[in-house]
C-alpha positions, 0 to 999 in steps of 0.5 A, a space after each residue: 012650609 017650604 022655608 022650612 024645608 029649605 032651612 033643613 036643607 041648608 042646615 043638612 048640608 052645612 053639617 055635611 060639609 063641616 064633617 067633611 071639612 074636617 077630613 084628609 085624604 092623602 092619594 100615595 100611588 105605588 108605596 114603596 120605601 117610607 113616607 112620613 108626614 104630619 097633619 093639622 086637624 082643626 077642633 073636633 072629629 076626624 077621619 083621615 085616610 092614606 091611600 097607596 098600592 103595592 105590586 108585589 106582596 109586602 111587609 107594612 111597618 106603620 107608626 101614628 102618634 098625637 103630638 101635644 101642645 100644652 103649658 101652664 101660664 101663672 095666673 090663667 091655668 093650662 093651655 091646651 093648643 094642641 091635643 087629640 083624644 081617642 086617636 087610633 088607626 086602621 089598614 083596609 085593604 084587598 077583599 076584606 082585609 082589615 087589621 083591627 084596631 092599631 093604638 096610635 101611640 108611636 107603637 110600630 106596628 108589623 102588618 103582613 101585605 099579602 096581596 098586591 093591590 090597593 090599602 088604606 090607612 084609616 086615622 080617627 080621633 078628636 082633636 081637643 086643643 084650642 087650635 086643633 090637634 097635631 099627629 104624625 104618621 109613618 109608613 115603611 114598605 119592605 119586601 117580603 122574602 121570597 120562600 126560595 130565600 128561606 130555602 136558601 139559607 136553610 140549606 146553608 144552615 144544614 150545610 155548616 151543620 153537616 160541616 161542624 159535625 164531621 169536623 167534630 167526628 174527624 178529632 
């Protein structure tokens, strides 16, 4: 009885691990600017995480996408070396900030940041190919204006307004 246990046990913790092999967690700090990067996933599932913080409130503009490797020999059929299915992403964050499903096909994607603090990228899939799969990822923080910019520009606006108007009367 106890080998048996201690075969399950083995058995449980080698899938866990093997799980968990298969998983990148990628640590940024403070994100500010653009990072860029590409990624190697060996054959199966996957769940790979991005973690970064901003200081002040912030406009996210995010993009993933798979990268295919695969070509027809004459003879021997299609060869797929790198594929992923099903990939798609995700950003958590402060609270319960989460913005859904976002589709990983090179789409960039605009997400408001409104507070500061610590967000996540969350990227799943299913790497096919018989050497795993590739993606790409791009994030790009910028900062969000503040309202007395728009204030600004609206005074300006009503000004050239006012302007044009009276210069319209004065003929």
């Amino acid at each position: 009885m106890k080998k048996i246990f201690k075969t399950l046990a083995a058995g449980a913790l080698l899938s866990v691990t093997s799980l968990m092999a298969n998983a990148a967690v990628v640590e940024l700090g403070n994100l500010s600017g653009t990072y860029a990067n590409t990624f190697e996933r060996s054959a199966g599932t996957f769940i790979d995480n991005i973690k970064f913080s901003i200081t002040t409130p912030s406009n996210l503009g995010s993009a993933a996408n798979h990268l295919d490797l695969s070509f027809n020999i004459p003879g021997i059929g299609n060869v797929d070396l790198y594929n992923i299915t099903g990939m798609y992403y995700n950003i958590t964050g402060p609270g319960s900030f989460t913005t859904g499903t976002l589709s990983a096909d090179n789409t960039t994607h605009s997400t408001i940041l409104n507070v500061a603090g610590d967000y996540q990228v969350n990227l799943f899939g299913n790497a096919t190919g018989t050497k795993g799969g590739l993606y790409a990822v791009a994030l790009n923080v910028t900062a969000v204006p503040e309202p007395e910019t728009y204030a600004l520009m609206l005074a300006g606006l009503g000004l050239v307004g006012f302007a044009a108007r009276r210069r319209k009367s004065a003929v």
